[in-house]
DRENDO-1510 file (C-alpha; in Angstrom, 1 decimal, always signed):
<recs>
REC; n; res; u; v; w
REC; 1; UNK; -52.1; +162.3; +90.0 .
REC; 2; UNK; -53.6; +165.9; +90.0 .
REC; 3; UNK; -56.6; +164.5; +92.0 .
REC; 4; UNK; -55.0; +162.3; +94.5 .
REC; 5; UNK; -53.1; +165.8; +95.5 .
REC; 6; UNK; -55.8; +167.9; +95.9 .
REC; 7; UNK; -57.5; +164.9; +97.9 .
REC; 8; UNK; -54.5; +164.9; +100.7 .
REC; 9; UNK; -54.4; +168.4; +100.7 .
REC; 10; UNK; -58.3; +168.7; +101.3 .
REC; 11; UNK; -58.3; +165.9; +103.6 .
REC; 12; UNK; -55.3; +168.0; +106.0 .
REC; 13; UNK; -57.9; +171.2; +106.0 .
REC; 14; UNK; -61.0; +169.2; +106.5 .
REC; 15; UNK; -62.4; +168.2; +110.4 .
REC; 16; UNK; -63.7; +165.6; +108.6 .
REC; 17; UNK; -61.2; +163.9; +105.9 .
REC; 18; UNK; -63.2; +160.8; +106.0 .
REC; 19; UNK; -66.0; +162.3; +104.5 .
REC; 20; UNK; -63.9; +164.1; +101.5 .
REC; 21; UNK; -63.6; +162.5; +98.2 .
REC; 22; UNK; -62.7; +164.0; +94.7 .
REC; 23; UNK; -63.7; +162.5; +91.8 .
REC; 24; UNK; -62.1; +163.6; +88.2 .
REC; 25; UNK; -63.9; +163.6; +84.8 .
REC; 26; UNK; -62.8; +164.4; +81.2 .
REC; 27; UNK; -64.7; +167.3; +79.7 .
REC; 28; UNK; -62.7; +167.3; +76.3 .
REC; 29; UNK; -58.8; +166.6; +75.3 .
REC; 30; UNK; -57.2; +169.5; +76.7 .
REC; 31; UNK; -59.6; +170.0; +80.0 .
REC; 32; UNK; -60.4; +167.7; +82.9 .
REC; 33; UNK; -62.9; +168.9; +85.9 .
REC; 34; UNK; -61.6; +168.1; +89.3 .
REC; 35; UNK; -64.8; +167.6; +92.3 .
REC; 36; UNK; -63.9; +168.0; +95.8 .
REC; 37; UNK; -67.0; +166.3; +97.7 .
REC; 38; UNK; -67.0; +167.6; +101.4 .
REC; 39; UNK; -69.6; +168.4; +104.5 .
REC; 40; UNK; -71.0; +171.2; +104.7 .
REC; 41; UNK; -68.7; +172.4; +107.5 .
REC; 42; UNK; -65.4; +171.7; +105.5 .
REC; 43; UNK; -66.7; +173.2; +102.5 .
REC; 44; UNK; -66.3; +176.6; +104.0 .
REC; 45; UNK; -62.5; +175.4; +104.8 .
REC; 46; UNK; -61.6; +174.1; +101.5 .
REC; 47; UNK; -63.3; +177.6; +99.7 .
REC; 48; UNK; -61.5; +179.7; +102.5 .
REC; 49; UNK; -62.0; +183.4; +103.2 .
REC; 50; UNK; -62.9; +185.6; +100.0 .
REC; 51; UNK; -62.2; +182.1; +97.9 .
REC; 52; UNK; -58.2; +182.4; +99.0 .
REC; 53; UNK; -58.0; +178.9; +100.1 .
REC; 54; UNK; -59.6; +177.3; +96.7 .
REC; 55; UNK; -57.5; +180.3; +94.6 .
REC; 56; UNK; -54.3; +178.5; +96.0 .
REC; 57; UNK; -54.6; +175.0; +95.3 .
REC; 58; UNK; -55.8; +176.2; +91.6 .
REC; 59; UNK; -52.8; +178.1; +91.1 .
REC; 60; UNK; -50.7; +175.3; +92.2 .
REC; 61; UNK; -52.9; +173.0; +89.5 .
REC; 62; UNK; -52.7; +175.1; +87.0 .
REC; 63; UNK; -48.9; +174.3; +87.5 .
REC; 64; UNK; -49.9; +170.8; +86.2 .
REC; 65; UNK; -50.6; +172.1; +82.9 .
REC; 66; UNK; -47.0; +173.0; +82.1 .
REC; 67; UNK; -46.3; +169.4; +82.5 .
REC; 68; UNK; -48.7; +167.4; +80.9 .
REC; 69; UNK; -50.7; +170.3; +78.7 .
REC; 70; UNK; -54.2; +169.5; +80.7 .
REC; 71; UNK; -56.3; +172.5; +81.9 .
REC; 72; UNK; -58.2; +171.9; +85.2 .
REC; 73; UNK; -61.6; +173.2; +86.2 .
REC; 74; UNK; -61.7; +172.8; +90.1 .
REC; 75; UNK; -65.2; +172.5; +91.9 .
REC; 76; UNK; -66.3; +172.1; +95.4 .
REC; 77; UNK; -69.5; +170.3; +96.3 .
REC; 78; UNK; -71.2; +169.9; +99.8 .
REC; 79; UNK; -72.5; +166.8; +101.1 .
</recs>
């Protein structure tokens, strides 16, 4: 659920939404790690200026944990 969001929302920023895909892996119980795969070019975009851009959509994940108790650690990887 938590990655299928954060794939739409990267894919809207991106020039190239084809080439984005997020993969999500379970690190222990209580913490998941969330990878946002992207060109080189989008990377940039999905980071943002001073980090704001990738400092939103983790505020808005870290919303998740209320709900379901799961802290996420958000990366972004260039293709």
């Amino acid at each position: 659920m938590v990655a299928d969001f954060i794939e739409y929302y990267a894919k809207l920023i991106a020039n190239t939404p084809e080439l984005i895909k997020v993969s999500q892996e379970s690190i222990n119980n209580n913490l998941k790690q969330i990878i946002i795969y992207a060109s080189s070019d989008d990377t940039g975009k999905i980071i943002g200026k001073n980090g704001n851009m990738i400092d939103a959509i983790k505020t808005i994940v870290n919303g998740c944990k209320v709900k379901d108790g799961i802290s996420y650690k958000i990366k972004v990887v260039s293709i």
